[in-house]
N, C-alpha and C positions, 0 to 999 in steps of 0.2 A: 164301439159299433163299427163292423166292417161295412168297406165301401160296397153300395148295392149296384147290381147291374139292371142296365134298362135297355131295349132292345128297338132299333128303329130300323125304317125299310121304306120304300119307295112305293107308287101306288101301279107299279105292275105287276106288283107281288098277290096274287091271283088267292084269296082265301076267306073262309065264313065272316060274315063280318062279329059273329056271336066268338067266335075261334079270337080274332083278335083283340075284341074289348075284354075279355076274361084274360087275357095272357099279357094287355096290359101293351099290345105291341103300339110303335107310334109310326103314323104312314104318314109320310110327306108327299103331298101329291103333285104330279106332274100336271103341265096342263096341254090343254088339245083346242087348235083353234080351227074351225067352223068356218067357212066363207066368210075372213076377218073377223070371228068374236070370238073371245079367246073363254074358255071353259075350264074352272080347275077340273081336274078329273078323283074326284070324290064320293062319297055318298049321294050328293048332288045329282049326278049322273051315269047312274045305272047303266051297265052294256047295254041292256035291249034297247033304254031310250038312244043311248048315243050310235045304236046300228038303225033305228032309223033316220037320225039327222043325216048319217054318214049316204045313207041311201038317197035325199035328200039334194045331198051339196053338191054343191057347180063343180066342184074338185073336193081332191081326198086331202082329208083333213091333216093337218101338220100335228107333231108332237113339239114340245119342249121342256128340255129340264128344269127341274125347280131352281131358282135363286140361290146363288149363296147363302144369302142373308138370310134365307129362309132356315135354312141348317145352321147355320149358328144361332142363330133365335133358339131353336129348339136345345141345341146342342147345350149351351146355357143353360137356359133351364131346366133339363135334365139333371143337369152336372151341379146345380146350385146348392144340394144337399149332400154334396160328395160323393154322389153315387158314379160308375164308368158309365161308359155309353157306348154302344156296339151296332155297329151302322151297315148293315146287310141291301147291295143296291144288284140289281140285275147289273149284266154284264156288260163291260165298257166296249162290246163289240156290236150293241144293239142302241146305246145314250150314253152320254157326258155324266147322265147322273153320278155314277157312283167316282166320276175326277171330280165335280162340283164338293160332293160331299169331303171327298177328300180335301180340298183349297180349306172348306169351312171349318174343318177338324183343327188345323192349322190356327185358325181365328180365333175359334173357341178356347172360353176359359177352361170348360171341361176337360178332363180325361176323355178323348175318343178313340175308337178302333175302327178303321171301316176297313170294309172286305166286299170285293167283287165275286160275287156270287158263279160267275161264267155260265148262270143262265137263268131264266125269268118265268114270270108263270106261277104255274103250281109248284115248279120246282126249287121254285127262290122259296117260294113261300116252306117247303121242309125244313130249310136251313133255319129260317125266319121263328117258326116254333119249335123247330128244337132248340133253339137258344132261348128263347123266352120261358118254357119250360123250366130250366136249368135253370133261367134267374129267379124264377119264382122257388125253387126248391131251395136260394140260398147258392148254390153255386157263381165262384168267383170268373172274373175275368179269363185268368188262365185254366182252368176247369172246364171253362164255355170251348176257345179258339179250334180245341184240336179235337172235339165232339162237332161243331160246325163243318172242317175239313172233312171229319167221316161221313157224316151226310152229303157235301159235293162231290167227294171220289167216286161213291157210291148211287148217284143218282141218272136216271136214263130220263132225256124227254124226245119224245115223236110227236111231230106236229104234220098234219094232214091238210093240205089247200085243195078246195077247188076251183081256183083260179092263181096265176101268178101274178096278174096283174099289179093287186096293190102292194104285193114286194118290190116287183120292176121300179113303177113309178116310185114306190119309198124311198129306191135306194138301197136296198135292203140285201137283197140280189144283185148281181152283176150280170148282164145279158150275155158277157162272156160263159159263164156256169155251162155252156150247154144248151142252158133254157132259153130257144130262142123262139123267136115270137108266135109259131107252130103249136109249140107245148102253152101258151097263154091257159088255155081251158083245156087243161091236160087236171087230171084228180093226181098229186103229187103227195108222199111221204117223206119228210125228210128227218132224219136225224141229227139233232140240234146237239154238236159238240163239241166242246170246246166255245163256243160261239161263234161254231161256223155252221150255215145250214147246208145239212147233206144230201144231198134227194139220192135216196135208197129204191124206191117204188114210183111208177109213172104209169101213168093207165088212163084209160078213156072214161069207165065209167064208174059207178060206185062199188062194181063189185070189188073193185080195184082195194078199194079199204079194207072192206069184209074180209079178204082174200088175207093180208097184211096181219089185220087185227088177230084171223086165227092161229097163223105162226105167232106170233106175240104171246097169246095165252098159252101157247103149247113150250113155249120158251117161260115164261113165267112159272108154270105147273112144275118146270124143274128143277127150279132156283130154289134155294133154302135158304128161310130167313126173307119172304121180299116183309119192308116192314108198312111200308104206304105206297097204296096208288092214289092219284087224283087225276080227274078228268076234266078238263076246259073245254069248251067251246062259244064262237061266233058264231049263233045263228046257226047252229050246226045239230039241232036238240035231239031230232028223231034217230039221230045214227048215233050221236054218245050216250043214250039213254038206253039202248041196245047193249053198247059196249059194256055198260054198267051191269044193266040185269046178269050179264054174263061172264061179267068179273068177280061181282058179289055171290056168285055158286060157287066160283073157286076158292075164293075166301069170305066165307059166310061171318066169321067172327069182326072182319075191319070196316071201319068208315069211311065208304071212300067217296070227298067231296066231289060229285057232279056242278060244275059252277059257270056261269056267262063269266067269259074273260073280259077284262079292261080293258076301256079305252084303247090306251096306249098299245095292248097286244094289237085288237082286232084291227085298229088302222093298219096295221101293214098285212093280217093277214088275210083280211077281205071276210066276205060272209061266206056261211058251209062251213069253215075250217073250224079242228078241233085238236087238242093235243091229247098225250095219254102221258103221264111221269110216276115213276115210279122210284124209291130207292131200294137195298138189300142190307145185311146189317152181314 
């Protein structure tokens, strides 16, 4: 019996929760602490509910990565039946996560692979199923690595704030960028690359996105081969359900998840904000 592969990922990884129990993915979840009560961030707690505690709290709520010990727990017992284990975490330029995972790899008895994604969201989450995919049809370790790489090459994500704030305060942003405290309530696009954020578009009002979104689709309409979009948002519903209707004319045949992003996203990116990720084959 060949060794099977099993596919783990972090709880930024932004996707159906029906999508990951069928594909068998395993999310280790980070947690988010609240005016001192610390929250795993789980099924437990749904974006809507944690967008209104966050509206709620004295201050903006912290992140922090999972335990070691938590990724070797798993990683073990993953690896107890000889199967690999393939450890997919958003990018070390946004959390620790995916060095944490890395330490635990080390610990564990398993065979493990981990891979920095270089970016989070919906867009972790394409790497995240297409490797789970793969393990379900039977494909090996080496079969998975270099099909995961073509889906990061290949992958675009834009993320749209109407507010800088809870980047600034996160950390997240550098006040040097430019963005200085003027642009706070500025509607900002930036292009997440490499896992650097890039502010592409700056504008006052909404039309600011509208405006963005249609070069987008008209950029996309010319691409061949796009093979998924998905769309996130924070609190953001009525302008990505828009984006939606009118993605889904262009490509009428794909599925493309409309989803409340995580915890861990919306803390830095406030309410309103919403991303758009897409890859090409």
């Amino acid at each position: 019996m060949m060794a099977k592969l099993k596919v783990v990922t972090d709880s930024s990884c932004t996707m159906e929760p029906t999508v990951r129990d069928q594909l068998n993915i395993h999310v280790v979840p980070l947690s988010v602490m609240i005016d001192g009560m610390v929250y795993p961030d789980d099924d437990s707690l749904p974006g809507e509910r944690f967008m209104q505690m966050m509206a709620q709290a004295k201050e903006l709520p912290k992140t922090s990565q999972p335990p070691i010990g938590h990724f070797v727990e798993l990683f073990d017992e993953l690896g107890k039946d000889g199967s690999d284990v393939l450890s997919i975490h958003m990018t070390k330029g946004l959390s620790g996560t995916v060095e944490a995972a890395r330490q635990a790899s080390n610990l564990s008895k398993a065979n493990v692979t981990v891979i920095d994604s270089d970016t989070t969201d919906q867009a972790l989450s394409f790497q995240v199923i297409r490797a789970a995919q793969l393990a379900q049809e039977g494909k090996t370790l080496a079969e998975v690595l270099p099909e995961v790489d073509k889906v990061r090459e290949n992958t675009k994500l834009f993320i749209g704030v109407s507010t800088l704030e809870n980047l600034v305060k996160g950390g997240r942003i550098s006040r040097a960028k430019g963005l200085l405290s003027s642009l706070l309530n500025m509607k900002v696009i930036m292009d997440f690359d490499h896992s650097e954020l890039i502010p592409i578009v700056k504008g006052r009002g909404v039309k600011t996105f509208n405006k963005w979104f249609e070069e987008l689709k008209d950029e996309l309409k010319r691409m061949p081969n796009v093979k998924q979009i998905g769309i996130s948002h924070a609190e953001g519903l009525e302008i990505t359900e828009q984006f939606k209707k009118e993605l889904q004319q262009l490509f009428p045949e794909m599925n493309i998840p409309l989803l409340h992003t995580t915890p861990i996203i919306a803390t830095h990116t406030g309410k309103g904000a919403f991303a758009i990720t897409y890859y090409t084959e």
